[in-house]
C-alpha positions as CSV (number, residue, x, y, z in Angstrom):
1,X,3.0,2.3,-58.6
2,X,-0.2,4.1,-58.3
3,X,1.2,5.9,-55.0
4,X,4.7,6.8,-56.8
5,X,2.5,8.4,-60.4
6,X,0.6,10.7,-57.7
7,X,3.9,11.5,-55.6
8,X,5.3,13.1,-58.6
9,X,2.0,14.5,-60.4
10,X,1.6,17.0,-56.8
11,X,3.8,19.9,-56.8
12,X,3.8,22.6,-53.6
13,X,1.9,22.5,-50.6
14,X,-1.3,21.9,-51.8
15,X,-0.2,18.4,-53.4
16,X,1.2,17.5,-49.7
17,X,-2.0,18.1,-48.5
18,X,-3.8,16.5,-51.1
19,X,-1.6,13.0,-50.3
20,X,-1.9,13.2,-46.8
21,X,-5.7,13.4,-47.3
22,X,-5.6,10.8,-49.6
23,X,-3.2,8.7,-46.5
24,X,-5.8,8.8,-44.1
25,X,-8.4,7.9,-46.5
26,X,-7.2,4.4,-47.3
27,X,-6.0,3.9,-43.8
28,X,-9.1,4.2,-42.3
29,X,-10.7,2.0,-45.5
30,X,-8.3,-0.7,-44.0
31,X,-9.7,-2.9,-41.0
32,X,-7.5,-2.1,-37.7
33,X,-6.2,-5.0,-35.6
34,X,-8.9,-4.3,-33.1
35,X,-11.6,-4.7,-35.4
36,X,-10.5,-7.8,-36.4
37,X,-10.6,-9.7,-32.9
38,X,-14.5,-8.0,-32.4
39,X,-15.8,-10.2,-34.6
40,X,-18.7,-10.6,-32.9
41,X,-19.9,-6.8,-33.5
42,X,-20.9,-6.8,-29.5
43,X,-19.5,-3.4,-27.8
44,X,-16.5,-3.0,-26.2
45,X,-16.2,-2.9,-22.6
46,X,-14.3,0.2,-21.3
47,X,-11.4,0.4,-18.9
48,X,-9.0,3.1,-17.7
49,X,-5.4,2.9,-16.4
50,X,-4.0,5.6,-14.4
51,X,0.2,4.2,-13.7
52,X,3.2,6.1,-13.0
53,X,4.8,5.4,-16.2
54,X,7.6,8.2,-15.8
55,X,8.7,9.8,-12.7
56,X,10.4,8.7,-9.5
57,X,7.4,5.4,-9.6
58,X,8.5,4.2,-13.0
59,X,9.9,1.1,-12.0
60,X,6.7,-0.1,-10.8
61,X,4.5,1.4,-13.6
62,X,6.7,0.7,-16.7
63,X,6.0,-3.1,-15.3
64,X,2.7,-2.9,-14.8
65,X,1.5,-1.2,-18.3
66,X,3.5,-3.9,-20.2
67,X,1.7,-6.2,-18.1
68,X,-1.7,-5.0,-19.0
69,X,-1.0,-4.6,-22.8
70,X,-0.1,-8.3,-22.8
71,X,-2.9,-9.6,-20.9
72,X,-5.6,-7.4,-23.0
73,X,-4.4,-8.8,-26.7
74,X,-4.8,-12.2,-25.0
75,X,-7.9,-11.8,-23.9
76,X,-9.1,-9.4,-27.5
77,X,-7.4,-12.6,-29.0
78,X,-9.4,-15.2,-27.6
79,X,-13.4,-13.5,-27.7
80,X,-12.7,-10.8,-24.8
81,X,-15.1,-11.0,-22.3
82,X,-18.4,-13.1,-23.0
83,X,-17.8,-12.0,-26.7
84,X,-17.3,-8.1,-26.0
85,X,-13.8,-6.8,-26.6
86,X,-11.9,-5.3,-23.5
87,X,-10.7,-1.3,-24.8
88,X,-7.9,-0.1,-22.4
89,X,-7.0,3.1,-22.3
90,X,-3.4,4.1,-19.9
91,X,-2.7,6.8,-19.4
92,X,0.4,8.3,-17.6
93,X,0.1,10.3,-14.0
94,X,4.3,11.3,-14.5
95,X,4.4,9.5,-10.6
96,X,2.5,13.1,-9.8
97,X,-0.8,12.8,-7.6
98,X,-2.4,15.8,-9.7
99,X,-1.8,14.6,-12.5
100,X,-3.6,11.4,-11.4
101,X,-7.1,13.2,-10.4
102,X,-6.7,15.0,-13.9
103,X,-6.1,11.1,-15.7
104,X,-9.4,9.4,-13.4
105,X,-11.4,12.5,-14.5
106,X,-10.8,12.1,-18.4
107,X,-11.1,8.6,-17.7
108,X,-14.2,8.4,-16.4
109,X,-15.7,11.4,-18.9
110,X,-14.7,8.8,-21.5
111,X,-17.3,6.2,-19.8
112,X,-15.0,3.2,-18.4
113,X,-16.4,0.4,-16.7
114,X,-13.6,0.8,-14.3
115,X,-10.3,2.1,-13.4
116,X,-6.4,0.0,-12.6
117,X,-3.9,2.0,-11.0
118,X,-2.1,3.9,-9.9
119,X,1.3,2.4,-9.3
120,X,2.4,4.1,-5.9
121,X,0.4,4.8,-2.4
122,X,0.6,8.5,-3.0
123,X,-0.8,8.6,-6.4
124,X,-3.8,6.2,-5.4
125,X,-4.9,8.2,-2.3
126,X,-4.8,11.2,-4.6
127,X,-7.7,9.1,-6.8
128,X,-9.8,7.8,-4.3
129,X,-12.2,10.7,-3.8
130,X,-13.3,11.1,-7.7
131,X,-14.0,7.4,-8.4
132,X,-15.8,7.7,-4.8
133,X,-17.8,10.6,-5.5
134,X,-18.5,8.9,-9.1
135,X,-18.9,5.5,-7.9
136,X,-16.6,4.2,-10.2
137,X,-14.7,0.8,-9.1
138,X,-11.2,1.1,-8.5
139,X,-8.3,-1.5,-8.2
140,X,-5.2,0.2,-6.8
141,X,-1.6,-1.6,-7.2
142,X,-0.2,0.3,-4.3
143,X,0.5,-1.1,-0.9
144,X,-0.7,1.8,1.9
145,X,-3.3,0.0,4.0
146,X,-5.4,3.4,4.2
147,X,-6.0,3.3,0.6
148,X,-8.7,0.9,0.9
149,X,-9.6,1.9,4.9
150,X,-11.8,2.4,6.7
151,X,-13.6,0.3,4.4
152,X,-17.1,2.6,5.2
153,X,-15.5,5.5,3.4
154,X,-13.7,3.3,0.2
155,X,-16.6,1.4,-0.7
156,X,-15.4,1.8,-4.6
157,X,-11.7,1.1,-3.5
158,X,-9.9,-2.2,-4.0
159,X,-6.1,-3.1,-4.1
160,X,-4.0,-5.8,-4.9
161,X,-0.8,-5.6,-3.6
162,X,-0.2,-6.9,0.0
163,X,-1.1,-4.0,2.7
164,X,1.9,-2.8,4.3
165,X,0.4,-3.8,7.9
166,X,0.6,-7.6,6.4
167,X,4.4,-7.0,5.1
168,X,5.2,-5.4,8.9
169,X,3.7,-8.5,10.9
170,X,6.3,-10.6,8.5
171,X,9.5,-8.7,9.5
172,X,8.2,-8.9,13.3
173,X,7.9,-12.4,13.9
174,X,11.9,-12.6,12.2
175,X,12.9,-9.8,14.2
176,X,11.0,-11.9,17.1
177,X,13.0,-15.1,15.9
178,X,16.2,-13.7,15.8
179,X,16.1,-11.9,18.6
180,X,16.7,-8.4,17.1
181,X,14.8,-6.2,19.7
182,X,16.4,-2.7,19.3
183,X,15.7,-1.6,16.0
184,X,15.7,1.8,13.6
185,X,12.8,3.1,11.0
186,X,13.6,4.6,8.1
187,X,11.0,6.0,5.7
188,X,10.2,8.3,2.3
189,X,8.3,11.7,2.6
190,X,4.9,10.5,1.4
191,X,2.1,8.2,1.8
192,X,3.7,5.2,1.4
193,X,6.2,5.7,4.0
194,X,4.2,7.6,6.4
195,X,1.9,4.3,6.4
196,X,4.7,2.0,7.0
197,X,5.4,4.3,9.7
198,X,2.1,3.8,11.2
199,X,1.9,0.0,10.5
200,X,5.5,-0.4,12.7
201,X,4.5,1.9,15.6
202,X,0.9,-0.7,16.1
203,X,3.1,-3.6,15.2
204,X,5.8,-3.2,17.8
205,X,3.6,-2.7,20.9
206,X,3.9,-5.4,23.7
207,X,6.2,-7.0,21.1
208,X,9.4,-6.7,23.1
209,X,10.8,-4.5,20.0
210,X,11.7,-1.1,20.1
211,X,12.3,1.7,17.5
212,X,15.5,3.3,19.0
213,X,16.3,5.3,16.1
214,X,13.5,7.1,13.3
215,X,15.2,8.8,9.8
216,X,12.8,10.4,7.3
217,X,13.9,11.2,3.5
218,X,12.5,12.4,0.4
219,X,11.7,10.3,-2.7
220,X,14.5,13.0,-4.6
221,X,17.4,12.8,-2.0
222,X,20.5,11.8,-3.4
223,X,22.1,11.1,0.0
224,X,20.8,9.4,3.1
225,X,24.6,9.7,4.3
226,X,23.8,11.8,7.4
227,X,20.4,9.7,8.2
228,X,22.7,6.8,8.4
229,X,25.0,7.7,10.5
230,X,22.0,8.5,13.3
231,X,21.3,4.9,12.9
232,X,24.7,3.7,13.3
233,X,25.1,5.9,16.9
234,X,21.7,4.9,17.9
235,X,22.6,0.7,19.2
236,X,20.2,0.1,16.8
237,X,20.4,-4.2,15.6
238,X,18.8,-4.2,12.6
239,X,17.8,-1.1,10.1
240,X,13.8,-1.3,8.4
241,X,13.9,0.6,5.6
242,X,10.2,1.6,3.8
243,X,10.8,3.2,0.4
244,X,11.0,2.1,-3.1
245,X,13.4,2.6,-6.0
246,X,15.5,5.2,-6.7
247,X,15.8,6.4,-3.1
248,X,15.7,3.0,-1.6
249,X,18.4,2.0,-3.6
250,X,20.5,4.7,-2.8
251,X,20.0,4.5,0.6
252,X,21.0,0.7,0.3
253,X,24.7,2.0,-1.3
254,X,24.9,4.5,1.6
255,X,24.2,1.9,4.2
256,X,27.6,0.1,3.0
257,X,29.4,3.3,2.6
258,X,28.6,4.2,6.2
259,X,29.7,0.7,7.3
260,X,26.8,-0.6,8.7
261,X,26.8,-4.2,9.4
262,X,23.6,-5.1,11.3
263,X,20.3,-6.6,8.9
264,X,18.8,-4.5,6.4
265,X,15.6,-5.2,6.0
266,X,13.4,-3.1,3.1
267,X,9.5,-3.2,2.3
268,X,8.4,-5.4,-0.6
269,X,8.5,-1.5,-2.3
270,X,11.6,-2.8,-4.0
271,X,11.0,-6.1,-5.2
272,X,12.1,-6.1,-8.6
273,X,15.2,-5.9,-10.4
274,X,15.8,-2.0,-10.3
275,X,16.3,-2.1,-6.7
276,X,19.3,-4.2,-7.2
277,X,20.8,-2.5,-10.3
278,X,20.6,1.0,-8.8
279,X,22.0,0.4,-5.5
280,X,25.4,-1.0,-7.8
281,X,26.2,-4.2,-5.5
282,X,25.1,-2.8,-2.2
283,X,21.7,-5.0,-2.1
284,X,23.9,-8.5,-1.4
285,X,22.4,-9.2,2.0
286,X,19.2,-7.5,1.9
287,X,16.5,-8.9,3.1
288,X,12.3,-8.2,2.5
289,X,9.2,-9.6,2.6
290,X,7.6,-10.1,-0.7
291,X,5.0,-12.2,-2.8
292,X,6.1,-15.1,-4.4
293,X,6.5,-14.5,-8.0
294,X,10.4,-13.5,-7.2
295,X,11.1,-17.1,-5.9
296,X,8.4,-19.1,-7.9
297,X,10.9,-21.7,-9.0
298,X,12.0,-22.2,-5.0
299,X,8.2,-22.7,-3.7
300,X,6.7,-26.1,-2.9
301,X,5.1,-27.7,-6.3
302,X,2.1,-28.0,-4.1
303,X,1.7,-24.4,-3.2
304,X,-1.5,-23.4,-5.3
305,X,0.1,-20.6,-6.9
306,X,2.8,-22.4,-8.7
307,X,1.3,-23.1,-12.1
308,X,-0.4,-19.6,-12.0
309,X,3.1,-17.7,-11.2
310,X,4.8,-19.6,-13.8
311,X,2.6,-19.4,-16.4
312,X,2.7,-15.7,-16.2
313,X,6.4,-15.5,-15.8
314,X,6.2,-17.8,-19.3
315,X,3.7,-15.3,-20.7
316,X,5.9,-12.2,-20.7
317,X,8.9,-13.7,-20.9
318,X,8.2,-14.8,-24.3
319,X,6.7,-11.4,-25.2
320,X,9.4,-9.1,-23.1
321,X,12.4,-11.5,-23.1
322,X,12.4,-10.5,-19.5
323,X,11.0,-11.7,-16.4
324,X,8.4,-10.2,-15.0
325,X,8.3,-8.8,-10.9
326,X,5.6,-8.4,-8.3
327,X,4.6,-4.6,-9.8
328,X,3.9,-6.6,-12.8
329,X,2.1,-9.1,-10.7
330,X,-0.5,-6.3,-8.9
331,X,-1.5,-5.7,-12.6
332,X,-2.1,-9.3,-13.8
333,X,-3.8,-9.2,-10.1
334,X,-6.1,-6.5,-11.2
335,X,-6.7,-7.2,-14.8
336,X,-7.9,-10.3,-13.8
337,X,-10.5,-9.8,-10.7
338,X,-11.8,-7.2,-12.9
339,X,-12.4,-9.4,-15.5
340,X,-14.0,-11.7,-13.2
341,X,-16.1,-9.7,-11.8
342,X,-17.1,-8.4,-15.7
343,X,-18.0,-11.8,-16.5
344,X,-20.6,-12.1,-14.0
345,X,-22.2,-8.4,-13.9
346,X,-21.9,-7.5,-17.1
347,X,-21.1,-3.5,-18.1
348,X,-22.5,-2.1,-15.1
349,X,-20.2,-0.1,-12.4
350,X,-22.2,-0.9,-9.1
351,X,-22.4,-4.6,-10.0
352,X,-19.2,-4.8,-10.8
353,X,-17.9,-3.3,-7.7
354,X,-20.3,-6.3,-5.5
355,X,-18.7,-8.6,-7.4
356,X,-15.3,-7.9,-7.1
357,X,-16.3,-7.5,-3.1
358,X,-17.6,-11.4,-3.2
359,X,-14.2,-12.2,-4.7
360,X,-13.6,-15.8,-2.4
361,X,-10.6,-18.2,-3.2
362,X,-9.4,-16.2,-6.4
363,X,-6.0,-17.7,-6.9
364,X,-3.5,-14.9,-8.2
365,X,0.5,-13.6,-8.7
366,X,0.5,-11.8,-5.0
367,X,-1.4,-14.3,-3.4
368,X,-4.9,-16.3,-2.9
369,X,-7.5,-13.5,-2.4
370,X,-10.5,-13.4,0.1
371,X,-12.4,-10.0,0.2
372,X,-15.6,-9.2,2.1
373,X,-17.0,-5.8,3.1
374,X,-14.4,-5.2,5.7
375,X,-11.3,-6.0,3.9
376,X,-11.1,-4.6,0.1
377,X,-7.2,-6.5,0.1
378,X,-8.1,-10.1,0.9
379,X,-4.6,-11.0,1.3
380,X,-3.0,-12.0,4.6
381,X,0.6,-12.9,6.0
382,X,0.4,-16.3,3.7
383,X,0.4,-14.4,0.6
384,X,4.3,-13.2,1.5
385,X,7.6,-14.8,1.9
386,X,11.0,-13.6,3.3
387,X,13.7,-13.4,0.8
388,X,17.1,-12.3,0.7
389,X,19.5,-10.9,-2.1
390,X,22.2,-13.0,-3.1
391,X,24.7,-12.1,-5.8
392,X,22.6,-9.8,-7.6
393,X,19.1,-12.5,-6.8
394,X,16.2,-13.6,-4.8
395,X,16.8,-16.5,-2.5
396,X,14.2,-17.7,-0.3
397,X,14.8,-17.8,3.0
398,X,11.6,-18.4,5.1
């Protein structure tokens, strides 16, 4: 009543101004949700998010930001950390590795403990010398083995998704085990490809496979028609495809179009439901290593990431009314070995970054994580499991 008297008492411009004054007054009289879970009146402990919310990456960092919202009010919701309230600030690199250095560099002006991100290979190499040169930890969700090597020269650089090298030792021994020994590369334009690239040449020496065929594309091609059709002339009996979605998914629909009928095998780049969607039915058949979250319901009840993997898929399926996917997983990954390693060091950068290193046993979505001084990842070839698509979803297959 009091609001609708003074609505009608201003006239003109000023009055607007007057009410909008008046507006921000009583909201910032009123206590915000945040201040309600710090009841403890410690300070908050800072930490920045640099994903690729928009752009040709945001399928994996749309994902991985809901992720990270859900798992912060949890944590706000139930003390924070040791009392102190976790404040995350994301911010949005538009899938654009400039645009990441200039997101780290406000970040770390604005004091964080800590930085999460970036979504893609590209984007996270384009990080890695700031938070170095700062000394600022760092826990990428991108897959590129060189983001975190050599380890001498990414001492402030940790990641959480399965290193590519990892994912390529998978598809070898089924290649091996199917006797598949001619086979053709396909790759993206970028970091992420170009490190697949590099993982498959080491992989396939003295292992009896050869790359007869080798296609490049860019993360904005439309068509991957004439590609293809190399691949189909070349005797190659399978196709290893390193990419993620759009362009992988595209590529997928021109694979059928060209009618090729030998395995095609992708990176675990596409492993969540936007792969299938975009590529319009063409992903039937498809098959990829990938963590475990896809198939958590098809994994022995003894395997010790069961309860963990479907307590998260509970968690943001109840908040999201969707499941979650293993983009989403490399956040919960992070989020959590960050807090962690917060619990035990306390607000302070360096002994936050030794901790994280000591990491031992750490039972997460992508897999069980063992880190030392020489390996920033601490996953290996148990952390991944071959699945296929089947009408539209994941099946185990080995």
């Amino acid at each position: 009543m009091f609001m609708k008297k003074m609505i009608r008492g201003l006239k003109g411009k000023l009055g607007i101004v007057l009410l909008l004054v008046f507006s921000l007054l009583i909201s910032a009289c009123s206590p915000s949700k945040e201040a309600q879970v710090n009841t403890t009146g410690k300070e908050p402990y800072k930490i920045g998010a640099v994903l690729d919310i928009s752009g040709n990456s945001s399928s994996l960092g749309v994902p991985e930001r809901d992720t990270l919202l859900m798992m912060v009010e949890k944590l706000n919701a139930n003390g924070g950390i040791t009392g102190h309230p976790v404040e995350l600030m994301i911010m949005d690199n538009k899938s654009d590795e400039t645009e990441g250095v200039l997101a780290v560099k406000t970040l770390i002006e604005k004091d964080v403990l800590a930085i999460l991100g970036a979504s893609s290979s590209g984007t996270s190499m384009a990080m890695i010398k700031t938070v170095q040169s700062e000394k600022v930890p760092m826990i990428s969700l991108a897959a590129a083995s060189s983001i975190v090597e050599p380890s001498n020269e990414r001492q402030w650089v940790y990641k959480t998704a399965q290193s590519d090298i990892v994912m390529i030792n998978k598809i070898i021994s089924y290649l091996k085990n199917n006797q598949l020994n001619n086979v053709a590369f396909l790759y993206m334009n970028n970091s992420y490809g170009d490190n697949g690239k590099k993982a498959i040449s080491e992989a396939v020496k003295d292992s009896g496979i050869k790359i007869v065929a080798e296609e490049k594309f860019d993360a904005n091609d439309k068509d991957m028609t004439a590609q293809l059709t190399n691949v189909k002339m070349s005797g190659a009996q399978a196709a290893i495809v390193w990419a993620i979605p759009p362009s992988a998914s595209i590529l997928t629909k021109n694979f059928k179009d060209v009618g090729l009928s030998i395995p095609l095998i992708h990176s675990h780049g596409v492993g969540n439901q936007k792969f299938i969607e975009l590529a319009q039915g063409a992903a039937d058949g498809v098959i990829l290593p990938i963590g475990k979250l896809s198939v958590a319901q098809q994994i022995q009840d003894n395997d010790p990431q069961k309860k963990v993997l479907e307590s998260y898929i509970a968690d943001y399926t109840n908040k999201y009314n969707t499941e979650p996917n293993s983009f989403g997983g490399y956040a919960w990954d992070a989020f959590s070995l960050l807090v962690n390693a917060l619990e035990k060091a306390g607000p302070d950068r360096a002994a936050i970054r030794d901790e994280l290193e000591k990491t031992q046993e750490f039972v997460g979505i992508s897999g069980v994580f063992n880190m030392t001084a020489q390996d920033h990842n601490g996953l290996k070839e148990d952390s991944a499991v071959l699945v296929q698509v089947d009408q539209g979803k994941w099946k185990l297959i080995e």
